[in-house]
N, C-alpha and C positions, 0 to 999 in steps of 0.2 A: 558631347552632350550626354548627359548622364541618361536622360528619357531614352534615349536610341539604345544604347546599351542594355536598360532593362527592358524594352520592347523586343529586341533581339533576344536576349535570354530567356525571356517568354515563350518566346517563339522558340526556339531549339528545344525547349522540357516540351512543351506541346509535342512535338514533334517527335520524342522520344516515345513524350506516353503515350501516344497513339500507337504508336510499333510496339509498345512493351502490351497496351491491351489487346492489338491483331496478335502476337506471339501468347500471350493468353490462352486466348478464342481458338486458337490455334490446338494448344497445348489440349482443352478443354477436347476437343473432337477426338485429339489421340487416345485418351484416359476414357471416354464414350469407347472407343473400339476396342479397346484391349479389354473392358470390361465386360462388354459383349463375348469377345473372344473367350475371355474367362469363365465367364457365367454358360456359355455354350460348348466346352470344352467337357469329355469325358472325363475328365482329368480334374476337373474341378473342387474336386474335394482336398486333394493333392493341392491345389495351387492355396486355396486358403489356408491347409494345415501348415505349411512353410513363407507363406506369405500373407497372412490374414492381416497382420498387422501393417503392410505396407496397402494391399488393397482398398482399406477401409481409411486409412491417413491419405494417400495420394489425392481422392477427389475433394476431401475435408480441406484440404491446407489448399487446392487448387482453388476453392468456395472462397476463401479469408484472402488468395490474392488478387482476384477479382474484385471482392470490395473494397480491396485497401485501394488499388490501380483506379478504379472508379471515387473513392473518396479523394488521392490526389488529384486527377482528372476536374470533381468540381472546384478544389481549392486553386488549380491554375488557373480555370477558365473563370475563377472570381476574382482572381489577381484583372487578369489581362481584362477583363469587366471593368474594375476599376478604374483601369489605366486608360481605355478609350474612354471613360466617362470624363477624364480629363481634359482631353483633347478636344471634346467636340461643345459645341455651342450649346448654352443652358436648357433653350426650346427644342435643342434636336434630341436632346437629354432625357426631357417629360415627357415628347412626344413618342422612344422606342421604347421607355417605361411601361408608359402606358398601354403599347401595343404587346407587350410583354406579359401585361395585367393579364391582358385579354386570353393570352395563349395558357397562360397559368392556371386560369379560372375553368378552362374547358379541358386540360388535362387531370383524370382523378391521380388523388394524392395516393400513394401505398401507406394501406394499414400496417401496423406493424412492422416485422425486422425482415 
């Protein structure tokens, strides 16, 4: 059955990009401490003059994989949306919609980027 296959495949990217955004989050606390480390180092001036350019690109590109890990993140989880919305009965459909409304309406939207 072709639905089980993509349901499965679903489920495995889930599953991945969950790990690849805890290895993130991850990654994210290490670039936090080394920065600290850096910024609290007598040495500091030394670390930027031979590395300024890795210091100030490291947490920039870490920022851009984060959103990108986050932008695929909504696009599976609106696949896999989709895909039970096929599944399940029309009224069961309108009815988590609707209860969806409800949760959407009470969370604020983010201005800007």
């Amino acid at each position: 059955m072709v639905l089980h296959r993509t349901a499965g495949a679903t489920i495995y990217i889930q599953e991945e990009l969950s790990d690849a955004r805890l290895r993130c989050d991850e990654l994210k606390s290490y670039v936090v401490r080394v920065l600290d480390l850096v910024n609290g180092s007598p040495q500091k001036d030394h670390f930027y003059a031979v590395a300024g350019d890795v210091i100030f690109a490291v947490p920039e590109t870490l920022l851009k994989l984060e959103k990108a890990l986050g932008a695929v993140s909504m696009a599976v989880n609106k696949v896999d949306y989709e895909e039970q919305r096929q599944l399940l009965r029309p009224e069961k459909v309108d009815e988590l919609e609707r209860v969806l409304e409800e949760v959407r309406m009470r969370i604020p939207r983010r201005i800007g980027k």
